[in-house]
C-alpha positions, 0 to 999 in steps of 0.5 A: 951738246951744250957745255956746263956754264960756270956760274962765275962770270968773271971766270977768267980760265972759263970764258975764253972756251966758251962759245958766244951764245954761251956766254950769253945765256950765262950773262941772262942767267946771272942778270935774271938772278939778281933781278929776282932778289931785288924783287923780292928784297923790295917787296919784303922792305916794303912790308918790314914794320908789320909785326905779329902779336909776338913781335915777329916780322909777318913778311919774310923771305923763304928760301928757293924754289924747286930749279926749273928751266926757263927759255929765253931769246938768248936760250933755256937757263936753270932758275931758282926763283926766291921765295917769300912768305907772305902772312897777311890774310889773303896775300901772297907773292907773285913775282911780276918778271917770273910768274909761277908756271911760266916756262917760255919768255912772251916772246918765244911764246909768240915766235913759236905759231908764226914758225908753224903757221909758216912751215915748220912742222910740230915734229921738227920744233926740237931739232930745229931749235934746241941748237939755238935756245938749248937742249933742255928748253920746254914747249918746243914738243908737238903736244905744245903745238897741239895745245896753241893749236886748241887755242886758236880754235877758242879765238876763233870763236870769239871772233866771229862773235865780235862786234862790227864797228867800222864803216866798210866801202868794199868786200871782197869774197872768195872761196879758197880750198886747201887740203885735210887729212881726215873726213870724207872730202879731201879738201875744204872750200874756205870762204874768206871776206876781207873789206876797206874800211872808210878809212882805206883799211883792208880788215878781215872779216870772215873765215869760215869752213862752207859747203863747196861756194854754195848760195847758202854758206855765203848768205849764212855768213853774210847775215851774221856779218850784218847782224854783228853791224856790218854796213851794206858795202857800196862794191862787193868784188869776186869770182864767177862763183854763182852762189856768191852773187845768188847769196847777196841778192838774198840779203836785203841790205845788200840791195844797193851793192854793186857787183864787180866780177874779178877780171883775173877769174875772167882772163883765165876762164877765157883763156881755156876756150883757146889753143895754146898757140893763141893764148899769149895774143889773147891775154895780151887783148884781155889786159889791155880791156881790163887797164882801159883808161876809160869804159869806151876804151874797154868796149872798144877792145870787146868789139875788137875781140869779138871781130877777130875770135867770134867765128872760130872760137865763139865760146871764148867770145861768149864767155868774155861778154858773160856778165861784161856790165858786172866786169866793168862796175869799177870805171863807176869810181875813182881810178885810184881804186881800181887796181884793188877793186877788180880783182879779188887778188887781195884774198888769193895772195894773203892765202899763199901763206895757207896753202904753203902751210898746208902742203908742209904738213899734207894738209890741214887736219880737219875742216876746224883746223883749217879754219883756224890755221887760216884764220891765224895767217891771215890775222897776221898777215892783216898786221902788214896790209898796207891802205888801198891807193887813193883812200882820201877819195873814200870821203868824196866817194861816201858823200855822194861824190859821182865817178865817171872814167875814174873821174869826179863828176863835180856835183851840179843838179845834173848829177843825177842825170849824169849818173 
């Protein structure tokens, strides 16, 4: 239970019994005080020679305001903003630190959906911060969570008619489920595309609730990408997934985009046509294909693969050389790249976020829910994206710049034949 504050700072017999986060939110209050009278002192002065016709001052102070609570970094106080009556035609006073309404300061207001989005239930708001911000603070209830929840539907909406103005070199795309509450299906596949931009910035650019990793939910998202100015990528990386590539085939200006299947997808569909007993000695073979320094090398550790498992476990050989061109595309550009364009880890890793909020709370609520808890964690997570390794090849790769191994084959009038 918090104490009553005395309202004299400088009460000796009092602040010794008070405890440090007492102390200042007492100090917050008093400041916020004085702060609101010079404010409105300023604003009166600055309009004292105006005068009606009978002489009197149009701009006057005009008492207080009804106390209301005001939660701070340094905790929840009780306020009694000044008032002033403001008689010019069509003028009114609005302070500029304490707004009419205002409840929260902006920066409990911002802290509060990251602590959701990252684990902390609607329920346990109060308990969890009225030891920290006070007993009597405002908007810490589930119906004000519910109220940020509604808004992050609204911007996500907005977003996804922004328009597309950067110049994109790779996508990655992936399908990721996460659990609901309500509806028919228990979980909903949420199908994410994330790219780098000319400049070696990793951007979001879709979430968006589809029908399991179907051929037509990609290419719906696709084409509204494009329409709002995405450019053709040079690489789109992902899964197995068949819709995804059906879907890109499908949009014309994708044509000339490369495919590289994600080599972790590769690994563990591999791995499951094995006993337990040689799963180590596999996957061991497998990273050393997919960190080849060169595709002879790869190849090299195919055959060898293929030499050693093809007679008792011809599935697990079958499935390794599945599409093997597509798994291979990133020796065709610089070797800095590669740790990032093999792999569709970007997205997996940036949904751990997701998928820990969800389980808190036992799923997301609805498919619409879904995508906006997805799209707030991931829009913040983009906030600390770091660039791709080796973003200055970027220009060299754009400019018609042609990788062998990861390296520059320098531009003769053999280029064409080399490539």
């Amino acid at each position: 239970m918090l104490k009553v504050l005395p309202e004299n700072l400088n009460d000796e017999n009092a602040l010794p019994h008070l405890s440090l986060d007492e102390i200042a939110r007492l100090g917050a209050k008093k400041l916020l005080k004085e702060a609101l009278e010079l404010e409105v002192e300023e604003y009166v002065n600055n309009f004292k020679s105006l005068r009606d016709p009978d002489g009197k001052r149009i701009v006057v102070r005009n008492g207080k305001s009804k106390p209301r609570n005001i939660t701070m970094g340094s905790g929840t106080v009780d306020v009694q903003a000044p008032r002033v009556n403001d008689r010019r035609e069509g003028q009114k006073y609005t302070s500029q630190i304490l707004p009419p309404y205002l409840r929260k300061s902006p920066k409990v207001e911002s802290v509060l959906p990251i602590l959701y989005l990252k684990g902390l239930s609607g329920n346990a708001f109060n308990e969890a911060l009225e030891g920290l911000l006070g007993e009597n603070a405002s908007g810490l209830s589930k119906s004000s969570i519910s109220s940020l929840k509604k808004s992050w539907e609204k911007e996500l909406g907005s977003w996804k008619q922004r328009e597309i103005n950067e110049k994109f070199v790779y996508l990655w795309a992936d399908g990721v489920y996460v659990k609901v509450r309500l509806g028919e299906d228990k979980k909903v596949c949420l199908l994410v595309v994330v790219g780098v931009t000319d400049k070696g910035e990793k951007k979001l650019l879709a979430v968006e609730g589809g029908f399991r990793e179907s051929k037509d939910s990609w290419k719906c998202i696709f084409n509204s990408l494009v329409s709002r100015g995405l450019n053709a990528p040079l690489v789109m990386i992902g899964d197995g997934a068949l819709g995804l590539w059906s879907a890109i085939r499908e949009v014309p200006e994708f044509k000339d985009t490369k495919e590289q299947r994600c080599w972790v997808h590769k690994i563990a569909n591999v791995l499951n046509h094995f006993p337990d007993r040689l799963k180590p000695k596999v996957k061991a073979m497998l990273h050393d294909m997919m960190k080849a320094e060169s595709e002879n090398m790869a190849i090299k550790g195919k055959k060898e693969f293929e030499k050693n498992f093809n007679e008792k476990y011809p599935k697990g050989v079958k499935c390794l050389l599945k599409d093997w061109d597509k798994v291979t595309t990133y020796f065709s550009f610089p070797a800095m790249h590669w740790q990032s364009i093999r792999t569709s880890n970007p997205i997996e890793s940036a949904f751990a976020t997701v998928k820990l909020r969800t389980k808190t709370t036992k799923g997301a609520g609805s498919t619409t829910m879904a995508e906006a808890m997805a799209f707030k964690l991931l829009t913040e997570a983009e906030k600390k994206w770091r660039k791709i390794k080796g973003f200055k090849k970027i220009e060299k790769l754009l400019n018609g710049g042609v990788y062998k191994d990861g390296n520059l084959v320098e531009k003769d009038g053999d280029q064409e034949a080399v490539a």
